[in-house]
N, C-alpha and C positions, 0 to 999 in steps of 0.2 A: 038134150039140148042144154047148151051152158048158158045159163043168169048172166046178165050186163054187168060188169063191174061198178058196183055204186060211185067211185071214186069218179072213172072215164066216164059214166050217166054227167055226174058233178061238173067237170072238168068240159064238155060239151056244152051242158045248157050254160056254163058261164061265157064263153063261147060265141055261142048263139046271140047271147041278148046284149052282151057288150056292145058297147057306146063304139065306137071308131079309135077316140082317142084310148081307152081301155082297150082295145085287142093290137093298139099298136106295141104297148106298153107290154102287152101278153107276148106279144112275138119278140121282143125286146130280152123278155125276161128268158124265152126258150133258150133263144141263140145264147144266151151268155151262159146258162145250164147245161144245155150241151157242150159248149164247150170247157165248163168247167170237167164236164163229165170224162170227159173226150182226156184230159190230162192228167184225170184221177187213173183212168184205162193206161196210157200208156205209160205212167208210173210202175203200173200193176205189171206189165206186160202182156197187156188184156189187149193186142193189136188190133183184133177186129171190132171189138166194142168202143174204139179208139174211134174207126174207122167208121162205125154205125152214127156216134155222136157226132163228129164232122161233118157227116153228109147230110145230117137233120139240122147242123146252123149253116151248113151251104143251103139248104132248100129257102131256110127262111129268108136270107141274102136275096135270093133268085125273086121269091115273092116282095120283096121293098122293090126290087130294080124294076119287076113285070107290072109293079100297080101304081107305078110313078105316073103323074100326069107331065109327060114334057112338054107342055106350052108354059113353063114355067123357067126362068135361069133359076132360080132354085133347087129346080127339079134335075135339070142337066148338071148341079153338082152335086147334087147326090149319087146322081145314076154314078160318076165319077169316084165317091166316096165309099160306096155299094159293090163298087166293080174293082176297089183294090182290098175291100176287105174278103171278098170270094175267093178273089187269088191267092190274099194271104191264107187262107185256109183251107185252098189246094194243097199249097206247098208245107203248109201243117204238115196236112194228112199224108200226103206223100212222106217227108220226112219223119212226123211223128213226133216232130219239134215243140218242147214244151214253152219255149221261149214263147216261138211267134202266138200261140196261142194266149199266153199272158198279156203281146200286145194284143189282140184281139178282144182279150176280153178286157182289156180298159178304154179299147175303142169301144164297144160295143154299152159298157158302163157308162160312159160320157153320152153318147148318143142318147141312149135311156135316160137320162137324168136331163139333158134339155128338153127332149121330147116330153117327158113331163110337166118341165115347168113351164114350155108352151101351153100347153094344153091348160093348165091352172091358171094362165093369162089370161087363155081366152073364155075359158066361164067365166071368170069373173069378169070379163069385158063385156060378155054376150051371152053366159047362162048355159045351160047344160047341153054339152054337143048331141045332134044326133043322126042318125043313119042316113050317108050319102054327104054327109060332111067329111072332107079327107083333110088331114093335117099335112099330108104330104103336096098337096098340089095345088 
């Protein structure tokens, strides 16, 4: 039987215990990794490792769009903002396009850097967020 990777043990309980506004930040930081990952592959000619990285910053796309609360206009332009960055990273992976990816990954940048300094607003408005508080909705 194989030992648990102490790294992926690490990498879970931080995970686990994050805050809301920290695991958005966490998924924030996937998607732009994978697709940086995603463009190092198809530099390489590493197509399916291309192709494995895309599909893991589409998954986390699909989880912003599926955890939206839409009784929000807020929230209906994200789902909007959510739903061109997926497609742009269809058409990535389909083409294998380093460009769109570069736009992708300075949407993806920007979105992270406000979504943080949200969140820095609101502790210091209101103190330290915690479970069942959603910044999205």
């Amino acid at each position: 039987m194989a030992l648990p990777n102490p790294y992926q043990q690490y990498r879970q309980q931080q995970v686990n215990t994050a805050t809301p506004d920290k695991l958005l930040i966490m998924l924030y930081d996937g998607a732009i990794r994978f697709c940086s990952q995603a463009k190092i592959a198809i530099e390489s000619r590493n197509l399916e490792q291309a192709h494995v990285n895309l599909t893991k910053a589409q998954n986390i796309i699909i989880e912003f769009m599926t955890t939206l609360n839409m009784d929000y206009e807020i929230s209906r332009n994200l789902y909007s903002l959510y739903d061109y960055l997926y497609n742009r990273l269809v058409e990535a992976n389909m083409k294998k396009d380093t460009a769109i990816i570069d736009e992708l990954i300075g949407f993806l940048t920007d979105l992270r850097k406000t979504w943080a300094e949200a969140a820095t607003k609101l502790k210091a408005e209101n103190g330290p967020l915690t479970g069942g508080v959603s910044l999205e909705g």
